[in-house]
C-alpha positions in Angstrom: 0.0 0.0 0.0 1.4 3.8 -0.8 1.3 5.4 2.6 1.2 8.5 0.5 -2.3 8.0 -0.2 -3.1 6.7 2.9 -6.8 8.6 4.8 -5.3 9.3 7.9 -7.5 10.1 11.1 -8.5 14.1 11.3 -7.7 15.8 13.7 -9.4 19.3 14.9 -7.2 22.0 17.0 -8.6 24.9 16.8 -11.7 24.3 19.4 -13.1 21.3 21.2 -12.2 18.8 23.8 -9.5 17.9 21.2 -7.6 21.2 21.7 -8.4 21.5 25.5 -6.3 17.3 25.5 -3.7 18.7 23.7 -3.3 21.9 25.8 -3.1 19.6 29.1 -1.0 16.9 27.2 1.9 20.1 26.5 1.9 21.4 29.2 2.8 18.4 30.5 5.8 18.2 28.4 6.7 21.6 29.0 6.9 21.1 33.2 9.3 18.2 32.4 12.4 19.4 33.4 15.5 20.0 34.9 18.8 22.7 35.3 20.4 20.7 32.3 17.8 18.9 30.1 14.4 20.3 29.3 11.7 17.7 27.5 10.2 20.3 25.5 12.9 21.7 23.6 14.0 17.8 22.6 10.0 17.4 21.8 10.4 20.6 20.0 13.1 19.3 17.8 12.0 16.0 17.1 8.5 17.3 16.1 10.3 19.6 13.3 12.7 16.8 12.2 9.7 14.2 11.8 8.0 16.1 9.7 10.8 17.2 7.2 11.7 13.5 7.2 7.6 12.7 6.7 8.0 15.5 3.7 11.3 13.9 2.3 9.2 10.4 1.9 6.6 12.2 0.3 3.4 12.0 3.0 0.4 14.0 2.5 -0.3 17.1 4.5 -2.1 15.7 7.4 0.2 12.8 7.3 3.2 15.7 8.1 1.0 17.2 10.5 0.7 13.8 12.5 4.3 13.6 12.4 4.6 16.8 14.2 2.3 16.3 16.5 3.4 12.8 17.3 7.7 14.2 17.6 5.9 16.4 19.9 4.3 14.1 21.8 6.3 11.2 21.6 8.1 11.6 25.5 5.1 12.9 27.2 5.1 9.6 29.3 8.2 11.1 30.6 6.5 13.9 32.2 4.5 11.3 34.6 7.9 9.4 36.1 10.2 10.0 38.7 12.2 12.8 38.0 14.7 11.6 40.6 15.7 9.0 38.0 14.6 10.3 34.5 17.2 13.1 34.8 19.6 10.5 37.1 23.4 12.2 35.9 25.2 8.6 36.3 24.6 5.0 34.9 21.1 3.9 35.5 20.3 0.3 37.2 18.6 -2.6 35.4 15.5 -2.1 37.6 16.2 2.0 36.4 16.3 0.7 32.9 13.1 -1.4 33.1 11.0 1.5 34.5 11.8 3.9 32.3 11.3 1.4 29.6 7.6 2.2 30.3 7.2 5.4 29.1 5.7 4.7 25.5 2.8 2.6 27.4 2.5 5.4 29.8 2.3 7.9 26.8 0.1 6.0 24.8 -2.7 5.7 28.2 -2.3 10.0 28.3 -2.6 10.7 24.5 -5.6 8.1 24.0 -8.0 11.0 24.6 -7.0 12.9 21.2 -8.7 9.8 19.7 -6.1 9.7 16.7 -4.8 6.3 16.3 -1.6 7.5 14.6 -0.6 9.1 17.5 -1.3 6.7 19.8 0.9 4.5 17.8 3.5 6.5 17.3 3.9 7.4 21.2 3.5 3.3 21.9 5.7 2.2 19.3 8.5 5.6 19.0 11.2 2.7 20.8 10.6 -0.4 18.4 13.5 -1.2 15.8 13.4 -2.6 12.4 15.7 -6.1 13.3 12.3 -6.8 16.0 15.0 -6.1 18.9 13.1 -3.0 20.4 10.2 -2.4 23.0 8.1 -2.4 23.9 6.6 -5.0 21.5 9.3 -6.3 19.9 7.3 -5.6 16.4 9.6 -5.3 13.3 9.9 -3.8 10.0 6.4 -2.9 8.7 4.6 -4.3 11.7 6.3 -0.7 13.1 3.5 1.8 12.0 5.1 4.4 9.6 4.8 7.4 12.0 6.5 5.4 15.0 9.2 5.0 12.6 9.8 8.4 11.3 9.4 9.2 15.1 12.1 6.7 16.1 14.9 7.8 13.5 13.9 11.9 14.6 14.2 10.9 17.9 17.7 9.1 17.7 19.1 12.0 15.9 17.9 14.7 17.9 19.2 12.8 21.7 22.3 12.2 19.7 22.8 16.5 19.0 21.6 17.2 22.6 23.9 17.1 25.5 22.4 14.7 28.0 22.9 14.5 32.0 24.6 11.0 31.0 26.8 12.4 28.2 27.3 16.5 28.7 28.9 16.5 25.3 26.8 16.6 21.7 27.8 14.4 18.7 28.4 17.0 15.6 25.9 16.6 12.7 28.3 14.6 10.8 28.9 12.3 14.0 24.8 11.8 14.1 24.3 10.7 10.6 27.6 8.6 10.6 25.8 7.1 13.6 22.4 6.8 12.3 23.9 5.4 8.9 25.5 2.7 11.0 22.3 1.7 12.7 20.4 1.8 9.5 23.2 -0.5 7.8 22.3 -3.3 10.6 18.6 -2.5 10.3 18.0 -1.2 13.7 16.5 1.8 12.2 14.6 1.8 9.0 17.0 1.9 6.6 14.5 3.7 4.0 14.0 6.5 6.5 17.3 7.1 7.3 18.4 7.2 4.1 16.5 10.9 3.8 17.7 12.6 7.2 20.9 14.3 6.4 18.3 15.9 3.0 15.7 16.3 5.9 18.1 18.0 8.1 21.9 20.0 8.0 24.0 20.8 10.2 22.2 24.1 11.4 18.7 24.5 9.8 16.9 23.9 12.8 15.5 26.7 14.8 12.3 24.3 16.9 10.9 27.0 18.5 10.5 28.8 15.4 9.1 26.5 13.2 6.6 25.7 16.1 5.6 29.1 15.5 5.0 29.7 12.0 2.2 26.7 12.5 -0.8 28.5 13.2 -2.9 25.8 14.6 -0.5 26.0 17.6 0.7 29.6 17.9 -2.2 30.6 20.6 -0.8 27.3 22.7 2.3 28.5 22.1 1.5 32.0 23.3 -0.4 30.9 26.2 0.9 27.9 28.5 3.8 30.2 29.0 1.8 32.5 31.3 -0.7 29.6 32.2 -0.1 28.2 35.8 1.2 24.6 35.6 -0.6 21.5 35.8 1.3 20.5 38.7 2.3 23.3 40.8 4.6 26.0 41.1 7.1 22.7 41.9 6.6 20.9 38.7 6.1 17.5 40.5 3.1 15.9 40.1 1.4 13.9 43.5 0.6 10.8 41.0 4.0 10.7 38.9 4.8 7.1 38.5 7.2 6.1 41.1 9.8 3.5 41.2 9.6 0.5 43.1 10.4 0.3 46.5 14.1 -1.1 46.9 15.5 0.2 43.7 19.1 1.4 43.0 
């Protein structure tokens, strides 16, 4: 089947309890951080590479706009675990490993309420790789849906560029796609995708925050969650975030 021509699942922004989801589901994002990593900007920046890479493969409109929405979207899970050890600075334990592991299923429960099923996907399924080896499904190749694995190649690139509380120094564009290439040479990323990324992105054409702008669907939720009080408090840490459990490194 040409995904090009695929009918994907409308999706309405501009007013309803769609918009109001959406709102909630960002601000969300946007509470996620801490003094060195910030969820949003990464969500910012894979939402901008998906879609050029959905544009590079030649997806219809509202095929690229699920793409964005879904880079945007595709941590949110994140923003309901334990801070204490999603921004840990040293190696992470097996049982650290395993809970974080759960964040697509968590994502996937708090984006269900958009009712787009290419979301929900994508959030469930941003982790899975081509050779079957990733979570949390194990799914492979083509069993991945399409937008989970323009998601997945965005969202190796982009952690690859940031500096992380793990690893305080960025790889270099070149060092990314030399990466990427690698992992698309042993089929761990689609190897059709990542073929278009370094056409989808150079070393300095992205400016996130920007190019969230000039989308006009979003510019009032851009303009207004920054004076909006947060979900959770002036603290940014909410009461039901998913803890670890008890006796964990």
């Amino acid at each position: 089947m040409n995904i090009s021509q695929c009918t994907p699942t409308p999706i309405v922004l501009r007013s309803g309890p769609q918009r109001a989801v959406l709102t909630d589901l960002l601000t969300s994002i946007r509470s996620c951080r801490n003094e060195t990593y910030a969820l949003w900007e990464h969500s910012l920046a894979v939402a901008a590479t998906a879609r050029q890479l959905a544009a590079q493969l030649g997806l219809s409109r509202e095929l690229r706009r699920l793409a964005y929405l879904s880079g945007l979207l595709h941590d949110v899970g994140k923003s309901a675990m334990c801070y204490a050890t999603l921004f840990k600075p040293g190696p992470l334990t097996t049982e650290e490993r395993t809970y974080l592991r759960l964040h697509p299923q968590l994502g996937a429960n708090m984006v269900q309420d958009l009712k787009t099923p290419e979301i929900l996907d994508a959030v469930n399924c941003h982790h899975e790789l081509f050779d079957g080896s990733g979570y949390p499904f194990g799914l492979q190749a083509t069993q991945i849906p399409i937008l989970a694995r323009i998601v997945g190649v965005a969202d190796y690139y982009e952690a690859l560029r940031e500096s992380r509380p793990y690893r305080p120094l960025a790889c270099t564009h070149s060092e990314a796609i030399g990466i990427i290439s690698t992992l698309a040479e042993c089929e761990k990323l689609d190897p059709m995708i990542c073929a278009h990324l370094e056409v989808a992105v150079g070393p300095n054409s992205k400016e996130p925050v920007k190019l969230f702008e000039r989308f006009s669907i979003f510019f009032e939720l851009s303009v207004s969650y920054s004076a909006r009080p947060s979900v959770y408090g002036s603290t940014g840490t909410p009461s039901s975030r998913m803890r670890i459990p008890s006796g964990s490194g």
